[in-house]
Steps between C-alpha positions, in 0.01 A plus 500: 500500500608788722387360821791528713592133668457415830724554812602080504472486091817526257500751227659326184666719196595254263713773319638809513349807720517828490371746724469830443530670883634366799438132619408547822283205782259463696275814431319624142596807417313663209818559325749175555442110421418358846607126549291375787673150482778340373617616135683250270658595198682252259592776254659854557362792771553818413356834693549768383482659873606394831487192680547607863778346739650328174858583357502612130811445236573866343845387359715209505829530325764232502745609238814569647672832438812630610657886558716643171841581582548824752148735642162416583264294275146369528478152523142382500244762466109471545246769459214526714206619376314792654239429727643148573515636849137632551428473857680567829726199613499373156858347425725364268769199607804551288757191517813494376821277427834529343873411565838758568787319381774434736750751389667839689328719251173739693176417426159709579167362476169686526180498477246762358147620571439762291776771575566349875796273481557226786857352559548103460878530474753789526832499389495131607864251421453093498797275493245251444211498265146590681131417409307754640122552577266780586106526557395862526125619576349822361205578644255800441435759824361762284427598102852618468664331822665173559687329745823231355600211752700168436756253565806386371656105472894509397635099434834416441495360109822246610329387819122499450505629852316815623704808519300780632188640560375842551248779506494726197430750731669699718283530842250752290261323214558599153227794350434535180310773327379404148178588346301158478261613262771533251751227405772428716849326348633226732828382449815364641882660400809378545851720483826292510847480284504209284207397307263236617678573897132545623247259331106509539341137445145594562226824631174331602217788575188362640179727620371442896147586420260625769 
């Protein structure tokens, strides 16, 4: 029966659903699945475009990995496909979480868009051990034109008790220039001494789909 239900009646999928184009309410495009009242599923959605105003997991990694000894080395690494970033204020939320230990040795953490580099850490010391985490936002201004914005949360491993916030920028927002059509490689380095001084616990990417 493809009469669609009414505007007080509940659509019930009893397994999985797929849809094909965007899931999008309230009108009937000629090209999209149009849910005119409420939708339950009891097995798994998947659509294969967008579902606009809702957050989508890219990546989620949670194996910890550590710098090697002296230089810079990527920690976790995702690759996002080309044309991820179709449209104009389009973004991607990158989160991220590690741990310096508390030692006089430097240690350098950065993040990486492509070939622009933002600065968590630089040449930072701890006498105590520090949990640190950063939410960045990449967000498309033009085909090959970005803007990078985020935040930074330092606690104190001994205490548990906040030890800094801050910008990670510096009064001018980040710009990026990579090609979105093409893939883009985002990943997080660290540089230290002593192996394992700067520890990455976790890179969470998620779409913000328009």
């Amino acid at each position: 029966d493809q009469t669609p239900p009414g505007p007080h009646d509940v659509y019930n999928v009893p397994g999985a659903l797929h849809v094909a184009g965007p899931l999008q309410t309230g009108q009937v495009p000629t090209d999209s699945m149009s849910v005119l009242a409420d939708l339950n599923v009891t097995g798994d959605l998947t659509v294969d475009g967008n579902i606009p105003g809702v957050s989508k997991t890219l990546y989620n990694s949670v194996t910890a990995i550590g710098n090697v000894g002296t230089g810079e080395d990527t920690l976790m690494t995702y690759t996002l496909p080309g044309g991820t970033l179709g449209t104009d204020t389009g973004a991607i939320r990158v989160t991220v979480i590690g741990r310096l230990v508390g030692n006089a040795n430097t240690k350098t953490v950065k993040f990486k868009f492509g070939a622009t580099s933002i600065t968590i850490f630089t040449n930072q010391s701890t006498s105590n051990a520090f949990e640190w985490f950063a939410s960045l936002l990449v967000t498309r201004t033009g085909a090959a034109a970005q803007t990078i914005d985020g935040w930074l949360l330092i606690y104190n491993a001994a205490t548990g008790s906040r030890a800094g916030t801050r910008p990670l920028t510096t009064g001018t927002i980040n710009t990026a220039a990579e090609t979105l059509s093409g893939d883009v490689i985002v990943r997080l380095t660290g540089e230290a001494t002593a192996t394992n001084d700067v520890t990455q616990s976790q890179m969470l990417v998620e779409l913000l789909q328009v």
